[in-house]
N, CA, C and O atoms as CSV, one atom per row, in Angstrom:
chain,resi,resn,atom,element,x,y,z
A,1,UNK,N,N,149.440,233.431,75.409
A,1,UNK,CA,C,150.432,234.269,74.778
A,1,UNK,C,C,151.626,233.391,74.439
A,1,UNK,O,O,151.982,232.798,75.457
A,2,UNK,N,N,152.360,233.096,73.404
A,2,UNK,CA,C,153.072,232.404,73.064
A,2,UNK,C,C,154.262,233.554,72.350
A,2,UNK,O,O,153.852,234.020,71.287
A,3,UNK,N,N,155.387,233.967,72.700
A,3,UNK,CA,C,156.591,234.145,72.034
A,3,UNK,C,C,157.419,233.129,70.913
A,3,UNK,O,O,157.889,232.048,71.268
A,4,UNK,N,N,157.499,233.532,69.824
A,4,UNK,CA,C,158.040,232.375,69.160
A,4,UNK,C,C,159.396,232.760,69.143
A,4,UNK,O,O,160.136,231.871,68.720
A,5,UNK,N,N,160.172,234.230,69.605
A,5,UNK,CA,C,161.480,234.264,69.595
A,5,UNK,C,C,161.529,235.161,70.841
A,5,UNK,O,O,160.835,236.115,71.190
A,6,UNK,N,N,162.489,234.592,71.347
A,6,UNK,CA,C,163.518,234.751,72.823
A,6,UNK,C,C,164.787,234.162,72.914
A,6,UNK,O,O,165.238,233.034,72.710
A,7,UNK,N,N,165.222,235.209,73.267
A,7,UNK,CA,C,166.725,235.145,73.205
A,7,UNK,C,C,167.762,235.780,74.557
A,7,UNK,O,O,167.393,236.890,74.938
A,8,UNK,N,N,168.754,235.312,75.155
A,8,UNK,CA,C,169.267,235.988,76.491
A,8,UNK,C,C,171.060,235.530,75.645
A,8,UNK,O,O,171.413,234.640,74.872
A,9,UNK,N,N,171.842,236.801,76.390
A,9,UNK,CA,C,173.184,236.221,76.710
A,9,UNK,C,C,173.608,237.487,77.848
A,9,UNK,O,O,173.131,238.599,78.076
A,10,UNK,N,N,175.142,236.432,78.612
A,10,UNK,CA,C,174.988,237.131,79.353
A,10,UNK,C,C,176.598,236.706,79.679
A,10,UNK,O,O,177.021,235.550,79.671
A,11,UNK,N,N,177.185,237.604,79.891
A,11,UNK,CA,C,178.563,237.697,80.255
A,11,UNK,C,C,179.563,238.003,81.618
A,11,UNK,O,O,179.364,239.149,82.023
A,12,UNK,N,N,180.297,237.474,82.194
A,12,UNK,CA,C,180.909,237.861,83.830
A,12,UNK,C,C,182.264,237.980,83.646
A,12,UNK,O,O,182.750,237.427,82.659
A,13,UNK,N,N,183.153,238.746,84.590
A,13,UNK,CA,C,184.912,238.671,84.307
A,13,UNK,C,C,184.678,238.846,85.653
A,13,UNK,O,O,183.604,239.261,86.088
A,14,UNK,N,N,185.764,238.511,86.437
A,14,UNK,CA,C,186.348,238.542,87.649
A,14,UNK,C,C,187.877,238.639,87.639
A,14,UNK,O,O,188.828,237.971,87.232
A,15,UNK,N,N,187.646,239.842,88.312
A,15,UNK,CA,C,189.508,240.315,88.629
A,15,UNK,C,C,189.962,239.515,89.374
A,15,UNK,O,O,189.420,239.141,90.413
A,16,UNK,N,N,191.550,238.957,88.730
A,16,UNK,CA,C,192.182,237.977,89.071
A,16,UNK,C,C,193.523,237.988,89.687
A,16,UNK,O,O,194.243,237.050,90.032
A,17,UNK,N,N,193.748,239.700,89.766
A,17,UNK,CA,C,195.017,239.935,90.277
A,17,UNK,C,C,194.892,241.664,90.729
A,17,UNK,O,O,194.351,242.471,89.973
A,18,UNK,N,N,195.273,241.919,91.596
A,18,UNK,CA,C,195.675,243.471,91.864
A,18,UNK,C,C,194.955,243.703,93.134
A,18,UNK,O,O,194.773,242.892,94.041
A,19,UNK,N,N,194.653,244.679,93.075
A,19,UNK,CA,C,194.029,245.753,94.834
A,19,UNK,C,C,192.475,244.850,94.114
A,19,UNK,O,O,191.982,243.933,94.771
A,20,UNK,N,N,191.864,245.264,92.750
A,20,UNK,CA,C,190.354,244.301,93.011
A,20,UNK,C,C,190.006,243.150,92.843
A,20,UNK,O,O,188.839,242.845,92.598
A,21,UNK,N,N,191.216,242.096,92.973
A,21,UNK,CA,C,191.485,240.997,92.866
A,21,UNK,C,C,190.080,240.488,93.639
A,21,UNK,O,O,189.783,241.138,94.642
A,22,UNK,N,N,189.084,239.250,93.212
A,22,UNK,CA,C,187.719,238.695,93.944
A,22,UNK,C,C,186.426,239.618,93.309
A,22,UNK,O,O,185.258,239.239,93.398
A,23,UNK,N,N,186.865,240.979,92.608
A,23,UNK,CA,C,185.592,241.443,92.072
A,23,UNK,C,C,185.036,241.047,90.671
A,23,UNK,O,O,185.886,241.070,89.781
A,24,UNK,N,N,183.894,240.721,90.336
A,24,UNK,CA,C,183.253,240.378,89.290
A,24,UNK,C,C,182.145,241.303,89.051
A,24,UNK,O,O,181.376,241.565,89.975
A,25,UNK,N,N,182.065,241.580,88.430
A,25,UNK,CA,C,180.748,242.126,87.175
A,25,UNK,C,C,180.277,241.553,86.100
A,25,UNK,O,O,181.034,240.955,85.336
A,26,UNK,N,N,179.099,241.637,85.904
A,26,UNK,CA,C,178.543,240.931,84.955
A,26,UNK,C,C,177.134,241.139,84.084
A,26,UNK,O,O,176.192,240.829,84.813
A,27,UNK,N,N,176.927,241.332,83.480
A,27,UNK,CA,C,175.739,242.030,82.458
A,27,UNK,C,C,174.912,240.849,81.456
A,27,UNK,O,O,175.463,239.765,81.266
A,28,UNK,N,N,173.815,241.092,80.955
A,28,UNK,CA,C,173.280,240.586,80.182
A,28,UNK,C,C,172.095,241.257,79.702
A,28,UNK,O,O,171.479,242.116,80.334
A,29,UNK,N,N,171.637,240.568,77.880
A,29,UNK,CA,C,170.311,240.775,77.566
A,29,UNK,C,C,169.471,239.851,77.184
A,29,UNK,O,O,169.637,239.003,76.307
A,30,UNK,N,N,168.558,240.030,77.862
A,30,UNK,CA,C,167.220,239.335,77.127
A,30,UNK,C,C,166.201,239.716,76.530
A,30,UNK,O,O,165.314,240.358,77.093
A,31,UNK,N,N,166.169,239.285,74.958
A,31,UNK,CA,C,165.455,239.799,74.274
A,31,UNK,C,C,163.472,238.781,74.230
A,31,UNK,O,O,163.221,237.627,74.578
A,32,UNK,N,N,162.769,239.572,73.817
A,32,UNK,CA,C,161.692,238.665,74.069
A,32,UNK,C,C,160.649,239.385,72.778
A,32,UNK,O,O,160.248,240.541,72.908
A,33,UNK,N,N,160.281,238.535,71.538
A,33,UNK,CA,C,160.089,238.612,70.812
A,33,UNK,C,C,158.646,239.215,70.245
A,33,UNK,O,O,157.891,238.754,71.102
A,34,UNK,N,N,157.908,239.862,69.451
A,34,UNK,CA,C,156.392,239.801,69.338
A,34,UNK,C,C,156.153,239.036,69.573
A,34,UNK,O,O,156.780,237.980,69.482
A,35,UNK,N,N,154.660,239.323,70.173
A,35,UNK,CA,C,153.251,237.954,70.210
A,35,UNK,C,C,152.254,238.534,70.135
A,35,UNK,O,O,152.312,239.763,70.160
A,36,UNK,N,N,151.094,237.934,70.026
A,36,UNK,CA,C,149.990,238.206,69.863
A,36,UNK,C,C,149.512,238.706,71.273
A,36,UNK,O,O,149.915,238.294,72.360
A,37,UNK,N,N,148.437,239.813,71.001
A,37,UNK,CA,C,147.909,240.392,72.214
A,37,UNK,C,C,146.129,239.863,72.611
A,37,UNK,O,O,145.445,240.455,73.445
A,38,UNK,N,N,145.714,238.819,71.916
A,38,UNK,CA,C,144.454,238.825,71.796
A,38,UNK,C,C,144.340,237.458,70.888
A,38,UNK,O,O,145.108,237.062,70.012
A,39,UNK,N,N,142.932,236.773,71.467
A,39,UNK,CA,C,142.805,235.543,70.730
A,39,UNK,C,C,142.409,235.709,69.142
A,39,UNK,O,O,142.628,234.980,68.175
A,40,UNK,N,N,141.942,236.585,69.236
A,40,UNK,CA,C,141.480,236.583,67.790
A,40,UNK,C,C,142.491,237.333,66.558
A,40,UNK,O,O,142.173,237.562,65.391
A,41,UNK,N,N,143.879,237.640,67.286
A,41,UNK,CA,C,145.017,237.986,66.914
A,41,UNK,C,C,145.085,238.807,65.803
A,41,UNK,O,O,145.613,238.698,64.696
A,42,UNK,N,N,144.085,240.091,66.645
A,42,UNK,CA,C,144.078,241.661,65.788
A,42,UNK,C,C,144.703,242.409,66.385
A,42,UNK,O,O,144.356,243.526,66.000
A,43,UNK,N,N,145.794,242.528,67.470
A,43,UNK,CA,C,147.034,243.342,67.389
A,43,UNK,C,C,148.633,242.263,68.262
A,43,UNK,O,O,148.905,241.165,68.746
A,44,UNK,N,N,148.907,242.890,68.114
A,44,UNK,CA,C,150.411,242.389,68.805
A,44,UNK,C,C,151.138,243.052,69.774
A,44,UNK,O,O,151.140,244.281,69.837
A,45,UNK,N,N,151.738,242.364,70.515
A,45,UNK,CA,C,153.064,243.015,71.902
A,45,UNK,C,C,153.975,243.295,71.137
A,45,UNK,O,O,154.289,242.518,70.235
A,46,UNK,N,N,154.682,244.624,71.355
A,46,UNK,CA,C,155.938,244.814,70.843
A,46,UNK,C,C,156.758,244.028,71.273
A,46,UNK,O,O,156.543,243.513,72.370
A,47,UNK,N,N,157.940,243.703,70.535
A,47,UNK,CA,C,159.203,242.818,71.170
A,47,UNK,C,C,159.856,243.894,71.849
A,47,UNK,O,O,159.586,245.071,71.610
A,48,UNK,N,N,161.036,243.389,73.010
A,48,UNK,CA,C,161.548,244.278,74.125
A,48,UNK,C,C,162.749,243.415,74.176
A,48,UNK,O,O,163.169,242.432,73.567
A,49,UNK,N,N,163.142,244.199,75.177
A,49,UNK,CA,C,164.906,243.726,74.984
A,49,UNK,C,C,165.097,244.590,76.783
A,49,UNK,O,O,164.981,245.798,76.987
A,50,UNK,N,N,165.384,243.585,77.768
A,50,UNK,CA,C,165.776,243.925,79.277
A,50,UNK,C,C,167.417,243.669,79.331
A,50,UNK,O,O,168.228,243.038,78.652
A,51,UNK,N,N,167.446,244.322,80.254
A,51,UNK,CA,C,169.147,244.629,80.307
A,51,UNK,C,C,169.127,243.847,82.450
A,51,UNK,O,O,168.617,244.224,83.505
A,52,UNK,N,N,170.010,242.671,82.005
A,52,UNK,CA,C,170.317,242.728,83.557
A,52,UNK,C,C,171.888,242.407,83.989
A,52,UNK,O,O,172.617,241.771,83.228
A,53,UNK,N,N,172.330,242.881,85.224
A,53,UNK,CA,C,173.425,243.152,85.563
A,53,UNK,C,C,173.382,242.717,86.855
A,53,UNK,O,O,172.381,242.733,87.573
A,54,UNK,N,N,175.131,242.094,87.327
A,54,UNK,CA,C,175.423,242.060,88.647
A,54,UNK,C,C,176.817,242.276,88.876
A,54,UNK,O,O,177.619,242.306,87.942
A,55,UNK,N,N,177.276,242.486,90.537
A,55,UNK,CA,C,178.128,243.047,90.933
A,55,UNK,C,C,178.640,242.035,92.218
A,55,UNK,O,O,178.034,242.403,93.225
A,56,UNK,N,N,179.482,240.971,92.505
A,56,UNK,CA,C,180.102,240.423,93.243
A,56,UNK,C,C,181.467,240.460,93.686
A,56,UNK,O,O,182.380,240.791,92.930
A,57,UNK,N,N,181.639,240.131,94.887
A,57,UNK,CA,C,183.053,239.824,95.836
A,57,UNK,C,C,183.142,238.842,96.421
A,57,UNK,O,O,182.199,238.443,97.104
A,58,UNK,N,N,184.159,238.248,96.337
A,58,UNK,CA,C,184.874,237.158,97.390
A,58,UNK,C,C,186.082,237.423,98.363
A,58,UNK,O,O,187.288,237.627,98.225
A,59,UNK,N,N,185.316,237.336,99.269
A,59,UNK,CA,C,186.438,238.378,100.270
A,59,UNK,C,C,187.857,237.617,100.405
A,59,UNK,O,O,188.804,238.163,100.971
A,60,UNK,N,N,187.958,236.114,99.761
A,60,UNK,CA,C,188.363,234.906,100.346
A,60,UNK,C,C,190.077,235.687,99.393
A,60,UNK,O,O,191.236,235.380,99.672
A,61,UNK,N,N,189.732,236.444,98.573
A,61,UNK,CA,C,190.339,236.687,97.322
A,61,UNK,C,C,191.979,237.706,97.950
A,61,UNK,O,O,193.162,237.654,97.615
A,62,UNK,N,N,191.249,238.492,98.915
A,62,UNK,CA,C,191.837,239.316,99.913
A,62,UNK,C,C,192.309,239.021,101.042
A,62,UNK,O,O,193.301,239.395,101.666
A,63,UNK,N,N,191.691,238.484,101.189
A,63,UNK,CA,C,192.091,237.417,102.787
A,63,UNK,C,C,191.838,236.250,103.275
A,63,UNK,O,O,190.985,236.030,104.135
A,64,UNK,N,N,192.658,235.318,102.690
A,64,UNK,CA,C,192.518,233.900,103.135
A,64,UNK,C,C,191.843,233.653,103.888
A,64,UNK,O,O,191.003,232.814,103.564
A,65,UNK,N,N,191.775,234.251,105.444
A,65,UNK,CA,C,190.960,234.101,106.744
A,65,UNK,C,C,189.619,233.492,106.285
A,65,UNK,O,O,189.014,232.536,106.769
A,66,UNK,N,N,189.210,234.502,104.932
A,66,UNK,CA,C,187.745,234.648,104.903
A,66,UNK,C,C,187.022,234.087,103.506
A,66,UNK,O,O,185.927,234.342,103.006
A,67,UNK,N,N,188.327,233.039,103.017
A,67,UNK,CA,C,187.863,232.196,102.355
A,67,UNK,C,C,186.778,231.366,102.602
A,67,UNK,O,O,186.538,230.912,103.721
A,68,UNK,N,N,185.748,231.026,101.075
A,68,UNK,CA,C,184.482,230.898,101.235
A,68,UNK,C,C,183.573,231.890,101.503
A,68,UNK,O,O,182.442,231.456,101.722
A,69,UNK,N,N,183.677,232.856,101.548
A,69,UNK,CA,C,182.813,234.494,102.237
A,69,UNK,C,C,183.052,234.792,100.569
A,69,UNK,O,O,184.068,234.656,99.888
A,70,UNK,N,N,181.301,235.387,100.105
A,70,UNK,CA,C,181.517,236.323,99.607
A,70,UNK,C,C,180.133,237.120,99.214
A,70,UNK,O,O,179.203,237.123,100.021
A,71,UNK,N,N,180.036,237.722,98.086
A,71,UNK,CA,C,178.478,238.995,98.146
A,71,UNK,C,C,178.555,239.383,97.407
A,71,UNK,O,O,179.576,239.920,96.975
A,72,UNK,N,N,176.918,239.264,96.594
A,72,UNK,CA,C,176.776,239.650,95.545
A,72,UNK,C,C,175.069,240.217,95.171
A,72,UNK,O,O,174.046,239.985,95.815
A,73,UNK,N,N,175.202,240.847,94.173
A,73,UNK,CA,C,174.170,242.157,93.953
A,73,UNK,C,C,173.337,241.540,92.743
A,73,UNK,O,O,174.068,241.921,91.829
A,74,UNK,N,N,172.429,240.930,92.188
A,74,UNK,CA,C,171.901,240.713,90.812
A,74,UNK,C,C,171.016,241.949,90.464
A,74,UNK,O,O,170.775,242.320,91.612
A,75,UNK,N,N,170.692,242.393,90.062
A,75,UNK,CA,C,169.497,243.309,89.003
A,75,UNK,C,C,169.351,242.902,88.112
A,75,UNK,O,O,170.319,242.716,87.375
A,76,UNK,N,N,167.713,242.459,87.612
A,76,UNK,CA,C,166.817,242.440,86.617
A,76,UNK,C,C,166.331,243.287,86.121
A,76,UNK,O,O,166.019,244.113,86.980
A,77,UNK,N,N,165.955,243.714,84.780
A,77,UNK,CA,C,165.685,244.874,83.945
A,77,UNK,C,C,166.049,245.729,85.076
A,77,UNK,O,O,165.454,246.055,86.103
A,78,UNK,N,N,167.446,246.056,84.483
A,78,UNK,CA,C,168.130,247.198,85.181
A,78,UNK,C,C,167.633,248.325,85.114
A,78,UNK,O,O,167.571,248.871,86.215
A,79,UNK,N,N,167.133,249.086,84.030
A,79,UNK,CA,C,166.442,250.280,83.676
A,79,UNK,C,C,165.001,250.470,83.808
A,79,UNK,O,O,164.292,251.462,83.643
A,80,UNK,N,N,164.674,248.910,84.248
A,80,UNK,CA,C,163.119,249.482,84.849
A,80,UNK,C,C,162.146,249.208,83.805
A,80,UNK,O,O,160.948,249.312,84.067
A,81,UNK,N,N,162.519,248.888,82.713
A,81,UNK,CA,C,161.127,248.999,81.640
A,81,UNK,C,C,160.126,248.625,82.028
A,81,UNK,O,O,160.412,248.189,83.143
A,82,UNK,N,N,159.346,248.518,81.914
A,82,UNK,CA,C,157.334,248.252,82.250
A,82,UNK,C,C,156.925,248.187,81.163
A,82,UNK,O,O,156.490,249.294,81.479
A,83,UNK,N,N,156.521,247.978,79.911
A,83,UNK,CA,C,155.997,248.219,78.677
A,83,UNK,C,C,154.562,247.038,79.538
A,83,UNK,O,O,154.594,246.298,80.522
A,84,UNK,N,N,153.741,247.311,78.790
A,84,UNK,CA,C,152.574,246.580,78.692
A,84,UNK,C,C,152.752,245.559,77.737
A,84,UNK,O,O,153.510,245.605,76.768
A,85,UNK,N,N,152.005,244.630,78.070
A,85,UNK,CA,C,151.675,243.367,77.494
A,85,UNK,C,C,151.085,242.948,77.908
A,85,UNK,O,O,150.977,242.821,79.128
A,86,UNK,N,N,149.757,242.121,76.252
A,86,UNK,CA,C,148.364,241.338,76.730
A,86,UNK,C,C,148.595,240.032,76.201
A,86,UNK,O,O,149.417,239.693,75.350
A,87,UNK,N,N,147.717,239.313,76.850
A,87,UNK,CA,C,147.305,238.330,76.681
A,87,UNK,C,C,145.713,238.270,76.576
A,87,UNK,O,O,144.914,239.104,77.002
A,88,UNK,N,N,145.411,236.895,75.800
A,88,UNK,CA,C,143.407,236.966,75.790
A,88,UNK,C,C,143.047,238.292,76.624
A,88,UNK,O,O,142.660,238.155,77.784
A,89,UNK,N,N,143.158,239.476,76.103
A,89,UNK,CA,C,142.548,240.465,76.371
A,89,UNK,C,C,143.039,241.071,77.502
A,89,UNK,O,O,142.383,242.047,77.865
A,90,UNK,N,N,143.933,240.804,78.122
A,90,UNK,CA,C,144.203,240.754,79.750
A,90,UNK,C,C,145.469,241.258,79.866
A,90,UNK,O,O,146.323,240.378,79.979
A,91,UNK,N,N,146.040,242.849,79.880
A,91,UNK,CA,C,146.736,243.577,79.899
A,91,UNK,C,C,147.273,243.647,81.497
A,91,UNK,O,O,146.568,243.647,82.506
A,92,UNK,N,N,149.130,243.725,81.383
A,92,UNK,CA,C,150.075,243.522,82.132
A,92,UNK,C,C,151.297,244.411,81.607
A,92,UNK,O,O,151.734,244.577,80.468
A,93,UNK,N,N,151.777,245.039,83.126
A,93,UNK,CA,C,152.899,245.919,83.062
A,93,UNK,C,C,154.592,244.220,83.313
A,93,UNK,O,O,154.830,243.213,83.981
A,94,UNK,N,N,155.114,244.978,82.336
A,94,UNK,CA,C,156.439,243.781,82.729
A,94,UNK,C,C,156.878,244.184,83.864
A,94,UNK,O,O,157.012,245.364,84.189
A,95,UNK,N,N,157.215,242.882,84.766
A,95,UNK,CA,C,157.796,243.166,86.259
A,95,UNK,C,C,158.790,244.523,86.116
A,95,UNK,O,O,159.360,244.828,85.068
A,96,UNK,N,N,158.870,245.187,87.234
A,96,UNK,CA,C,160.536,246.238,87.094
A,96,UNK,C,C,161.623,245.896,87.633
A,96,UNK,O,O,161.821,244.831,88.219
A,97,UNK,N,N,162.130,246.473,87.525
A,97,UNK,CA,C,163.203,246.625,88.096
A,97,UNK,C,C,163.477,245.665,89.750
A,97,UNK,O,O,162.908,245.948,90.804
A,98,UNK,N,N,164.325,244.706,89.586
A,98,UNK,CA,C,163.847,243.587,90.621
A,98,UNK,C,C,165.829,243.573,90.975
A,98,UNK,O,O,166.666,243.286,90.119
A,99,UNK,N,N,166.171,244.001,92.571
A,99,UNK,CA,C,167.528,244.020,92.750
A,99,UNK,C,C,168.045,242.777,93.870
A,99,UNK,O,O,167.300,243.012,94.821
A,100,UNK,N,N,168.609,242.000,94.138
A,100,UNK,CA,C,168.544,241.099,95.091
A,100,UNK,C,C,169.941,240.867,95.998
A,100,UNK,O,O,170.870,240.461,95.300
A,101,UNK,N,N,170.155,240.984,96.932
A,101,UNK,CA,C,171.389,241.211,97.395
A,101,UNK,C,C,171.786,239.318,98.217
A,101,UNK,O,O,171.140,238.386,98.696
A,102,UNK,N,N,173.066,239.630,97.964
A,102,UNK,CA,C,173.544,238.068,98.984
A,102,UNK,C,C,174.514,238.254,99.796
A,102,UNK,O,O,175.218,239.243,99.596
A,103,UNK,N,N,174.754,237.562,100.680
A,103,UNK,CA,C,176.116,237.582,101.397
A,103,UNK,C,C,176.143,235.366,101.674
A,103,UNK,O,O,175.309,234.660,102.241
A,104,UNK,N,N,177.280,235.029,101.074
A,104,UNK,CA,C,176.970,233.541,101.415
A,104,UNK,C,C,178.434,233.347,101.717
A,104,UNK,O,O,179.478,233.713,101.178
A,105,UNK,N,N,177.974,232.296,103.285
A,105,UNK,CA,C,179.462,231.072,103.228
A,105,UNK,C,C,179.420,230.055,102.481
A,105,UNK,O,O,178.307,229.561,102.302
A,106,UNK,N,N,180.599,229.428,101.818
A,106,UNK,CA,C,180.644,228.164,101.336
A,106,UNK,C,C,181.771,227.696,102.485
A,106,UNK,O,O,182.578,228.442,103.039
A,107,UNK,N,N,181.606,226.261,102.689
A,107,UNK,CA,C,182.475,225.263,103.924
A,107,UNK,C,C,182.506,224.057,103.311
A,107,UNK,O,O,183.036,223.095,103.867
């Protein structure tokens, strides 16, 4: 299966002053283009477009103490899509909805 167009962007802001001073959010899309569904390339995958997003803190932002501390949330295809897609004959749901949580020190 070969995509000949794919495409992602993806954007973050982090509050830099006030009561949510250390919070960031951040979104993106990735688009992923037709391809062929079959070697003998008598039908095609629709192109799709996943939406992913995340949600972080640095606690360090709030309280010096706990500088280096902070936690953060990623999600992949936020909405879950599944569409099918083949390859040489060999039909596949797109991963879902995939959420991953962190908590990390830096020293």
């Amino acid at each position: 299966m070969s995509h000949q167009h794919q495409a992602s962007i993806w954007s973050d802001y982090t509050v830099q002053g006030g009561q949510a001073k250390g919070l960031g959010v951040g979104a993106g899309l990735r688009y992923v283009g037709e391809s062929w569904g079959d070697d003998t390339n008598s039908f095609k995958n629709d192109s799709r477009i996943l939406v992913d997003a995340s949600l972080s803190y640095d606690f360090g932002a709030a309280n010096p103490k706990l500088e280096g501390v902070s936690a953060q949330v990623n999600a992949k295809n936020l909405f879950d899509k599944r569409d099918a897609t083949c390859s040489s004959g060999y039909c596949y749901r797109e991963e879902g909805r995939n959420v991953i949580g962190s908590l990390r020190y830096r020293f």
